[in-house]
C-alpha positions in Angstrom: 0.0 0.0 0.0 1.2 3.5 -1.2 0.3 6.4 1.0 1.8 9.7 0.7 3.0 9.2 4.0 5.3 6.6 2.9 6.1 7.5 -0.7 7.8 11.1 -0.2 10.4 10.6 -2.0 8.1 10.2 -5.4 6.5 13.6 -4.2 7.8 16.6 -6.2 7.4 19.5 -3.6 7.9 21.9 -6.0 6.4 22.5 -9.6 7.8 24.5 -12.5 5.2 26.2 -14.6 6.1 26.1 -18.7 4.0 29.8 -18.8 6.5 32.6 -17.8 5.2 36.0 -16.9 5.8 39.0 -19.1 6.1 42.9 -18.1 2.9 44.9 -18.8 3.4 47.3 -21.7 1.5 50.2 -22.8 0.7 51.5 -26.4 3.5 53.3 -28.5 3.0 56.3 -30.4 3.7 56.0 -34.4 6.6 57.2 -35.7 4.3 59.6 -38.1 4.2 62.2 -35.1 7.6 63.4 -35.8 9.3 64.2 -39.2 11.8 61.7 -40.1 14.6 63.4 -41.8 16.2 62.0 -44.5 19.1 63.7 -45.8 20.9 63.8 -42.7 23.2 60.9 -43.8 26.5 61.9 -41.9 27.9 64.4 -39.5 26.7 65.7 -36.2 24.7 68.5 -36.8 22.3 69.5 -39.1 21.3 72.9 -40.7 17.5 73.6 -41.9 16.7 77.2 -43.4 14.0 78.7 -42.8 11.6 81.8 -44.3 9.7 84.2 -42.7 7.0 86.1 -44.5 6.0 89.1 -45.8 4.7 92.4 -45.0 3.3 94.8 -47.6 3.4 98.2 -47.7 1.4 101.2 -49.0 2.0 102.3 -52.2 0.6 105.9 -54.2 1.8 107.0 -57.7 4.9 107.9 -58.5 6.2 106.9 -55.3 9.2 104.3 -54.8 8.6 101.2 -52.4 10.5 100.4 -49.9 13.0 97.6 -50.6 12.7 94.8 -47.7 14.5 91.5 -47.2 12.6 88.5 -46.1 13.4 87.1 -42.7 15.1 84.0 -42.9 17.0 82.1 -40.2 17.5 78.3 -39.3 16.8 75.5 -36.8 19.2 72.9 -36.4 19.0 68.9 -35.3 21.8 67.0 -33.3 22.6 63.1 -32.8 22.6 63.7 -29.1 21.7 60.4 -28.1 23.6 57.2 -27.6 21.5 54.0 -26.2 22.5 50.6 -25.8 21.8 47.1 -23.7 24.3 44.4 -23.5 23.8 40.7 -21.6 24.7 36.8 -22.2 24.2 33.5 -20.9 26.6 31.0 -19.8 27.0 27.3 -21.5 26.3 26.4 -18.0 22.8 28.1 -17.8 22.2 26.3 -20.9 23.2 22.8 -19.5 21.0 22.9 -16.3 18.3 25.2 -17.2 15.3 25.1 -19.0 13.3 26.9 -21.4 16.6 28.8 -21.6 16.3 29.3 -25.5 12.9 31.1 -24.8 14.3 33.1 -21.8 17.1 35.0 -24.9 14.3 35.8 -27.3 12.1 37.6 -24.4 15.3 39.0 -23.3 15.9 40.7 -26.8 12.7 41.4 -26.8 12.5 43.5 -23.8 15.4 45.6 -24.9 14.1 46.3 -28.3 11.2 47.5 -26.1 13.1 49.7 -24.0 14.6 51.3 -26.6 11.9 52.1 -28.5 10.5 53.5 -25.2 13.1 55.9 -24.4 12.9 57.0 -28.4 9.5 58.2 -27.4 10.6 59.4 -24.0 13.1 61.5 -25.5 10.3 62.5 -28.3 7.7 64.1 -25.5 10.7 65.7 -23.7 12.1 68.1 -26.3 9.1 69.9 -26.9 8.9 70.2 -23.2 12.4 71.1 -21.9 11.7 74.4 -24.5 8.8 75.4 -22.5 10.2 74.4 -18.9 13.3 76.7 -19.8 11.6 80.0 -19.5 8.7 81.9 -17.8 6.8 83.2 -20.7 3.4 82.1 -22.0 4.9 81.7 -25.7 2.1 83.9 -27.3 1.9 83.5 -31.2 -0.6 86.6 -32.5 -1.6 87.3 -29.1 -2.2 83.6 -27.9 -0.6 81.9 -25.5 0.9 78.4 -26.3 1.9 77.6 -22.6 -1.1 76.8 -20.3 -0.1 76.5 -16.8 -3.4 75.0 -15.1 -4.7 77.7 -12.7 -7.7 75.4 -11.7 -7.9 74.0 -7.7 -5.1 71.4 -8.1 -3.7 71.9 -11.3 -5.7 69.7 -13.1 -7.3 69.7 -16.0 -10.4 71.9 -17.8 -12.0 72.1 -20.9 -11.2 75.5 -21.0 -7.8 74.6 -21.7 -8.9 72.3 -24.5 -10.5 75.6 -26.2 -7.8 78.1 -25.6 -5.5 75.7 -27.0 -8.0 75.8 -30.0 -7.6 79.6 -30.3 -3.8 79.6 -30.1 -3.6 77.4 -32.8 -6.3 79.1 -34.8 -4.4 81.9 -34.6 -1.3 80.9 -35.7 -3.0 79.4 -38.9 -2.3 75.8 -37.6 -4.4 73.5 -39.8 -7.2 72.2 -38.4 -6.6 68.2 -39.8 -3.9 66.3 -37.9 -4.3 68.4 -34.6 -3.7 65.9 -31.6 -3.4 65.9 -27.9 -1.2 63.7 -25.8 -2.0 63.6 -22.5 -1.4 61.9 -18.9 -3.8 59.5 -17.9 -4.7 62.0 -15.2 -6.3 64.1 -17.3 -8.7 61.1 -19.0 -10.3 60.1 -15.5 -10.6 64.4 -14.8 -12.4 64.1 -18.5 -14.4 61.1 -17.3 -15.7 62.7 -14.2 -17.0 65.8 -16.2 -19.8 62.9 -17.5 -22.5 62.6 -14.8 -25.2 60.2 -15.1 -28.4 61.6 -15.6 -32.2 60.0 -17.0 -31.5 60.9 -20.0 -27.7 60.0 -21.3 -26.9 60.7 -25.0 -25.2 58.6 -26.8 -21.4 60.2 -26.3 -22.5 60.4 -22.9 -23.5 56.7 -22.3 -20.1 55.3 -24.4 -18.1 57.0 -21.9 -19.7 55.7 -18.9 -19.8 52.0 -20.0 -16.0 52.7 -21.0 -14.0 55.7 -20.3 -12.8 57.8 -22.5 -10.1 55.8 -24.4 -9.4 52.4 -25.7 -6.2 51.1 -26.3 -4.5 54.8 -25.1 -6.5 56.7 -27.6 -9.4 58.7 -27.5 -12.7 57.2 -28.2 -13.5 61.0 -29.6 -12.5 63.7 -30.9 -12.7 67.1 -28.4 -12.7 70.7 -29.8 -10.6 69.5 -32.9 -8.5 67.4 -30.8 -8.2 64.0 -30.8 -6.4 62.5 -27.8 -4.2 60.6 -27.1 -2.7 59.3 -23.9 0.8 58.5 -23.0 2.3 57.6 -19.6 5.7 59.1 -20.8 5.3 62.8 -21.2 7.8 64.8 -19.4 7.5 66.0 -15.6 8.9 69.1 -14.4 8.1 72.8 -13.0 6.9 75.4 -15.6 5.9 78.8 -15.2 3.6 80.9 -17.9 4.1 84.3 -16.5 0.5 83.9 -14.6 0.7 80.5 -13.1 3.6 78.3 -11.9 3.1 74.4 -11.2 5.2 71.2 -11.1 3.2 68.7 -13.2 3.5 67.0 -16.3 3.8 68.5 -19.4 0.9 67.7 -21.6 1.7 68.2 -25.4 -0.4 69.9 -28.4 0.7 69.3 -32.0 -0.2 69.0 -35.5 0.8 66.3 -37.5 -1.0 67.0 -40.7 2.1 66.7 -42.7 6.1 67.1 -42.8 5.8 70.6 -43.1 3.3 71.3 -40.1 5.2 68.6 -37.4 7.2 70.9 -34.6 9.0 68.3 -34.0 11.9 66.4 -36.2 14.1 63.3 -36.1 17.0 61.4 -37.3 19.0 58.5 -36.4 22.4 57.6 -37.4 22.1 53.9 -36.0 19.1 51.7 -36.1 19.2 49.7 -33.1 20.9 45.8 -33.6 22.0 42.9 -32.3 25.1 41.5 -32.5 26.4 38.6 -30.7 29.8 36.8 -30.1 31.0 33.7 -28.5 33.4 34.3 -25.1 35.2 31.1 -25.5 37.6 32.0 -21.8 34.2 32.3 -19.9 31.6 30.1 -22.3 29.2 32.2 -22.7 27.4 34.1 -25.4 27.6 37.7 -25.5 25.0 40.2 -27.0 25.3 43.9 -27.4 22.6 46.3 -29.1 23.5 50.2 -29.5 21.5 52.6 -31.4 21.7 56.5 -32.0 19.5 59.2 -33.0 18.9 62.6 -32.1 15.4 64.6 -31.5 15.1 68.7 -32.2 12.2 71.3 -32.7 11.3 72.5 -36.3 8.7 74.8 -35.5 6.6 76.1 -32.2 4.0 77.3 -34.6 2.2 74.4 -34.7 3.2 72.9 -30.9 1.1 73.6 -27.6 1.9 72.7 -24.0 -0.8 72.5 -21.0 1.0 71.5 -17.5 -1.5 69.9 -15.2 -1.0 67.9 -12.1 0.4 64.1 -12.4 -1.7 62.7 -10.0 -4.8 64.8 -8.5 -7.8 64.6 -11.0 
């Protein structure tokens, strides 16, 4: 007679599951929100021109006109960035361990995700660090393009959503391809703004079986905005010359087209993999580097709302 009290040595007290656990990732932003340069094949810096526009002037009869240059200037974009990831496994791991084969390929996995994370990381933070560096409201034709949240808390308003609007009315912004990438804190402000009544309409009742996003993006579109949420927009202290907060820094762009994006890109090494075998300590060695470099084009056609990054 077999009992488990007399067959312990059969019983394995531990098991070993065959399903491993994976980290949690959140939606990426395409790579259609910034302009990828192209002819910025070698060297560190690059140059871009740009033109100003014109004013006219009266004119009567038999008068000369006044001769006037165009403004013209230029914006330039740097390789500034330098990221890499390097790890191996030993022979001996791959003697006595298992599912070892499957533990690489999540491993290279995960750093092809972290680098595309700090990529948009660094994307979200260069529009910001302009803003954070000085205590002005950036007005274009009279309209601000820094919102500091005066509202109880710093958090969010509509109101900012139709400022925002105005400002980029005003500086002849096009109205297609305007998007808004916020924290998360500002989608469960939004959601609380829908109250259930007896009679819900149909936007109203979508929200309140779901939120306001699905998947990170908005399930609308808001004043000509369609937003977006990201949980890697910049944190830091801004002032607009009326309010002051430390918050995140919620961005406003239009993407319509290459000529419209604020912001640009290039990069002088896509991220790879290369490997080598480290025959002293038998292992297998993997290295991945990339480099690429992030700058402002315009500030036209870029907004920036700070709001608190946690009350809503």
């Amino acid at each position: 007679m077999q009992l488990t009290t007399n067959t312990t040595a059969f019983i394995e007290a531990e098991q070993y599951s065959d399903f491993i656990l994976m980290n949690l990732h959140d939606g990426m932003l395409p790579g259609a929100f910034y302009r990828n340069v192209t002819d910025f094949g070698s060297g560190t810096t690059l140059h871009i021109k740009t033109i100003g526009s014109v004013t006219l002037q009266e004119a009567e009869e038999d008068a000369p006109l006044t001769y006037n240059p165009i403004e013209s200037g230029e914006v330039t974009l740097t390789i500034t960035e330098y990221k890499g990831d390097a790890w191996y496994v030993t022979d001996d791991l791959r003697e006595d361990g298992t599912n070892i084969d499957r533990l690489m390929a999540e491993r290279a996995a995960e750093s092809t995700r972290a680098y595309q994370e700090i990529v948009e990381t660094d994307f979200l933070k260069t529009p910001a660090l302009l803003y954070e560096a000085s205590s002005d409201p950036f007005n274009i034709n009279g309209q601000p393009h820094l919102i500091v949240s005066g509202e109880t808390n710093d958090v969010f308003a509509l109101s900012h959503l139709i400022q925002m609007r105005l400002s980029f009315d005003k500086a002849n912004v096009p109205m297609e391809g305007r998007v808004f990438i916020c924290d998360p804190v500002v989608e469960a402000t939004l959601n609380g703004l829908v109250t259930i009544t007896h009679d819900v309409t149909p936007f109203g009742q979508k929200i309140l079986e779901g939120g306001m996003s699905r998947g990170m993006r908005f399930v609308d579109n808001l004043f000509g905005w369609d937003i977006i949420l990201s949980n890697r927009l910049y944190n830091g202290s801004f002032n607009d010359g009326t309010n002051s907060a430390t918050g995140v820094a919620n961005l406003f762009m239009c993407i319509q087209d290459d000529q419209v994006k604020p912001v640009m890109y290039a990069v002088r090494r896509q991220p790879r993999v290369e490997g080598e075998r480290n025959k002293d300590r038998r292992r297998d060695e993997f290295v991945m580097t990339g480099r690429y470099g992030f700058g402002l084009q315009r500030t036209d056609s870029l907004g920036c709302l700070v709001t608190s990054a946690t009350i809503f």
